[in-house]
Structures are given as C-alpha cells and as structure tokens.
Phi, psi and omega in degrees: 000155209233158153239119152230165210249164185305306178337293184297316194312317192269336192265000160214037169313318146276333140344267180357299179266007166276289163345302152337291163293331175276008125133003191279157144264175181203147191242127145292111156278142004265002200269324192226157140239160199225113206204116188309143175318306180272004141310315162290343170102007193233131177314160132329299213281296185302306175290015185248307177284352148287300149336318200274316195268015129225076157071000000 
C-alpha cells in the first residue's frame, strides 16, 4: 500500500488507477483510500449502483 498526498494524487492519477487495477492500494492523505473492487469487497454490480446513486 502506497501514501500519497492529493497534490501528487492529482498529478498521477493515471499511474495511480494503473497501480489499482494490478490489485495495489493507495491512500490519498488525509482524505480516500483507493482499492481494487475485490479488496473492498464489492461486486461490478455494487460499484455501478453506487457510482450511479451519487449522480
């Protein structure tokens, strides 16, 4: 698992979601983690009907 701050967070966001998707986390400090779907626990299904219900 990697910490970075929103600064960096903004300035390598595509890094960032490749490092995601091959299965690593990432921590935004002080705000989000960032975690491939079956780390978190959640479906195709579950993240699409979250992402859908806020807007």
């Amino acid at each position: 698992m990697s910490d970075v701050t929103v600064r960096d967070a903004k300035n390598r966001l595509t890094e960032l979601a490749r490092r995601v998707e091959a299965g690593e986390a990432v921590v935004v400090t002080p705000r989000a983690r960032l975690a491939p779907a079956r780390l978190a626990g959640l479906s195709l299904g579950s993240r699409h009907n979250l992402a859908m219900s806020r807007g």
